[in-house]
LUMTORNU-990780 format. One record per residue: residue in three letters; x, y, z of N, C-alpha, C in turn. Coordinates in steps of 0.05 Angstrom, whole numbers, plus 5000, padded with zeros to 4 digits. Layout:
BEGIN
ALAXYZXYZXYZ/...
// end
This chain:
BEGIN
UNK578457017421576856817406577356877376/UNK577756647369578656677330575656807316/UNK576356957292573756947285574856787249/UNK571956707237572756557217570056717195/UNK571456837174569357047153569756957129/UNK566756907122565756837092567357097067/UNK569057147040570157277027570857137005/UNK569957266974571057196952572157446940/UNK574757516935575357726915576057676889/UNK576757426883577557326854579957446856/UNK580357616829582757716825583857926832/UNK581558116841581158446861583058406870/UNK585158446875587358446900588158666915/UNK586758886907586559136917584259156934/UNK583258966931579958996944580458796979/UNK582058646960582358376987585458507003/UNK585958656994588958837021587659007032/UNK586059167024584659357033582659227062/UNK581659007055579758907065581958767097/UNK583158657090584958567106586158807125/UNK587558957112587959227124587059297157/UNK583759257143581359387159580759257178/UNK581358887174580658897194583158707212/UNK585458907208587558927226587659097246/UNK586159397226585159587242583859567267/UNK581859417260579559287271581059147305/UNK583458977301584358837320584258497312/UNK584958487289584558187274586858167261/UNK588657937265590357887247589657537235/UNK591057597208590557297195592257067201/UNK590356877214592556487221592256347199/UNK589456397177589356207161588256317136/UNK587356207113585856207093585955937073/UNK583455937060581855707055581155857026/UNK579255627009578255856983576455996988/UNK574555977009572856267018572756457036/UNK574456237052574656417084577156427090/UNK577656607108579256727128579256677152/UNK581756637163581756617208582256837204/UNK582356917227582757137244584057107272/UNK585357197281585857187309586157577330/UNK585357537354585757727366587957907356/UNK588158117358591358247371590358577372/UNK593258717366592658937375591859237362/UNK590559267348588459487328591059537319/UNK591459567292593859717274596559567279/UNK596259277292598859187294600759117270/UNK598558987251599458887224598159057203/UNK600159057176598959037162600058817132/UNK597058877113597858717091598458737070/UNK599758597043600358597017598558437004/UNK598458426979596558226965597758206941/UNK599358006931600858016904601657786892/UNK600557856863599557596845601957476840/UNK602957206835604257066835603356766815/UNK601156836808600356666785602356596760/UNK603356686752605056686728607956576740/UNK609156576762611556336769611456106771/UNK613655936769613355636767614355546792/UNK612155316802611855276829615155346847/UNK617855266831619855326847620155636847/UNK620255786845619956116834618156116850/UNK615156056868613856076886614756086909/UNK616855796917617055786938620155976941/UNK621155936927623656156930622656316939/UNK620756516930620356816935619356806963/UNK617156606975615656597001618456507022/UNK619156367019622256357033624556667039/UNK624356757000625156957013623757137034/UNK620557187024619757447050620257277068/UNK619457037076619656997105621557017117/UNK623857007103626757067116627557387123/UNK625657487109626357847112624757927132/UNK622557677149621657677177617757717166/UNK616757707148614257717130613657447128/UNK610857437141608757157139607157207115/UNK606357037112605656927077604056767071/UNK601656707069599956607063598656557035/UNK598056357019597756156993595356336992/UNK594056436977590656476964590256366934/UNK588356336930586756316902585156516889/UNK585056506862583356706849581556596849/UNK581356316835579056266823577555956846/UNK576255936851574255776864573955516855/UNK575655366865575755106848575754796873/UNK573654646881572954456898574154186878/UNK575754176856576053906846578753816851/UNK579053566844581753526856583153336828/UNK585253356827586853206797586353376779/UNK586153706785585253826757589053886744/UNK587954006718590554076699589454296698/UNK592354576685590554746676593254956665/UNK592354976643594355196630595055476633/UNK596355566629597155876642599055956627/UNK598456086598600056176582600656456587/UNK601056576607602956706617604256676635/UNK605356396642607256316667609456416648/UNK611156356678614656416664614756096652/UNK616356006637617855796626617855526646/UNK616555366638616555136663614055126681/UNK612755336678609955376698607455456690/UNK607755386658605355356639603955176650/UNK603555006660601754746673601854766691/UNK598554846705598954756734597954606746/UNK598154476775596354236784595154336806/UNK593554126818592954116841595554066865/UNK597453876856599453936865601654136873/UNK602054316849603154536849602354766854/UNK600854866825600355116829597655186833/UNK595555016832593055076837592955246861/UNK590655376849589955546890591655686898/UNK594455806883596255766898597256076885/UNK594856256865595656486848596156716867/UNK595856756891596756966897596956946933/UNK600057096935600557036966600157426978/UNK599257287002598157477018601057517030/UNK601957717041604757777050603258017083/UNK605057877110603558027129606158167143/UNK606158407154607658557160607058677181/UNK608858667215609158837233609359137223/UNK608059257229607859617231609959777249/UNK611159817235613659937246614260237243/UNK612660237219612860567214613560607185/UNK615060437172615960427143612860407129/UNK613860437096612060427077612760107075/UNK610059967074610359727057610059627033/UNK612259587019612359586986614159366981/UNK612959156970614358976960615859046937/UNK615259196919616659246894617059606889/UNK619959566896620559866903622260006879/UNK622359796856624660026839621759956813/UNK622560246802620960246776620059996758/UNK622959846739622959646735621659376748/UNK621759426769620159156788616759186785/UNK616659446791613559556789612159466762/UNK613759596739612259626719613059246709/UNK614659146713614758836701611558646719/UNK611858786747609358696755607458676751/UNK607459006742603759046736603358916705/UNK604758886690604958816661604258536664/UNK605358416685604358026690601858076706/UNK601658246716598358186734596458346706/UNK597558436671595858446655594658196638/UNK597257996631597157876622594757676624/UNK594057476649592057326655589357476642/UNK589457696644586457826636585857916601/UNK588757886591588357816556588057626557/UNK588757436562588657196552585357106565/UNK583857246585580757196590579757296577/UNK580857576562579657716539578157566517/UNK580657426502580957366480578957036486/UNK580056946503576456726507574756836507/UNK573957056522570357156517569857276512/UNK571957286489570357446458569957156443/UNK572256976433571756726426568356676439/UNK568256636463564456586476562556706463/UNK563356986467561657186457560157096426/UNK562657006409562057016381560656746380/UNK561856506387559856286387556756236399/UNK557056456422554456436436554056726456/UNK553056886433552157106434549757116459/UNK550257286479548557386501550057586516/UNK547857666534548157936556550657716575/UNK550257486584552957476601554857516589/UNK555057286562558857316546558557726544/UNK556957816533557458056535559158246563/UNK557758116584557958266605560258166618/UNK561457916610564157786612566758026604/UNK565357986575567758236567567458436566/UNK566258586574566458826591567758886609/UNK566758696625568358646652571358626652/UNK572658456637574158426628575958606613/UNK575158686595576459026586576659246608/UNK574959256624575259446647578559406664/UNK577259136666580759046685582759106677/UNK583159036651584259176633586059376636/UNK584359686623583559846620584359956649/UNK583559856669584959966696587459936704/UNK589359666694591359666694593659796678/UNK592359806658593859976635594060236647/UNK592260346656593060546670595560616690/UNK595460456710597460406732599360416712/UNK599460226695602660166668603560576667/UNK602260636654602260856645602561096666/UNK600960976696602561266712604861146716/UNK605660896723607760836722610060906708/UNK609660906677610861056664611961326669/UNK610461426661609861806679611661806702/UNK610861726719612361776750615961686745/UNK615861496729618861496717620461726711/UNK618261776694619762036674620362316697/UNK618662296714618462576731620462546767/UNK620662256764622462306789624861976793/UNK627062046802628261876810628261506829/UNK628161396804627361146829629661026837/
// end
């Protein structure tokens, strides 16, 4: 019997593989996703597991290229959203897309910021991005979206001073601040071993 579970992670993507993970563990693998929920279907405890990787910043062809490619390397793939959006004909800018994928639609790229990647367990490590270079260009585009939220809610903050715009950017610096990190072991782990 399918099961079908209420989930928002936004942009967490560490939060929502982890979560997924668990409950592959569990004996659940994913048929579907929606902007809140998740299917599920039977199978066999630890059969699958998952990736979670932002894809916000390519232009809708650069999307489907890449999902074509995993699926051809034998990896199911599933569309998610960050952000929670019920309207339809929206526009919306993304000044950190690549070239061409500054604008996105409902058509295109709405809903469409980050693909879930699912993987038979075979015994390998699952790593989509295995050379240094790949890593650190990644984590540097999964920083970008969160300056550019920066720099709006502080813009909020200053026009309309309160504990949320406050607690916006906080929040916001944290993300940050966490990523920069990863940048930086990233760095490090360069320097100390062969990739």
């Amino acid at each position: 019997m399918n099961k079908k579970v209420f989930r928002y992670f936004a942009g967490f993507m560490h939060s929502q593989a982890r979560w997924l993970n668990k409950m592959a563990s569990q004996g659940y693998r994913l048929i579907r996703t929606d902007l809140t929920h998740y299917e599920f279907e039977p199978c066999s405890p630890d059969e699958y597991e998952y990736a979670v990787e932002y894809i916000g910043y390519m232009t809708p062809e650069h999307m489907e290229e890449y999902k074509t490619l995993l699926e051809d390397l034998g990896y199911r793939t599933f569309y998610k959203n960050i952000n929670i959006n019920y309207s339809t004909g929206k526009v919306y800018w993304r000044p950190g897309a690549e070239k061409g994928g500054k604008w996105g639609t409902s058509k295109t790229t709405l809903n469409k910021e980050l693909l879930i990647v699912e993987k038979k367990k075979d015994g390998t490590p699952f790593e989509l991005h295995t050379t240094f270079e790949d890593r650190l260009l990644y984590t540097m585009r999964m920083r970008t979206p969160w300056i550019w939220f920066l720099v709006f809610f502080l813009i909020l903050f200053i026009v309309r001073p309160s504990f949320f715009t406050a607690l916006l950017v906080a929040l916001d610096l944290v993300c940050i601040i966490l990523i920069q990190i990863e940048i930086e072991r990233l760095k490090k782990s360069a320097k100390t071993k062969e990739w």
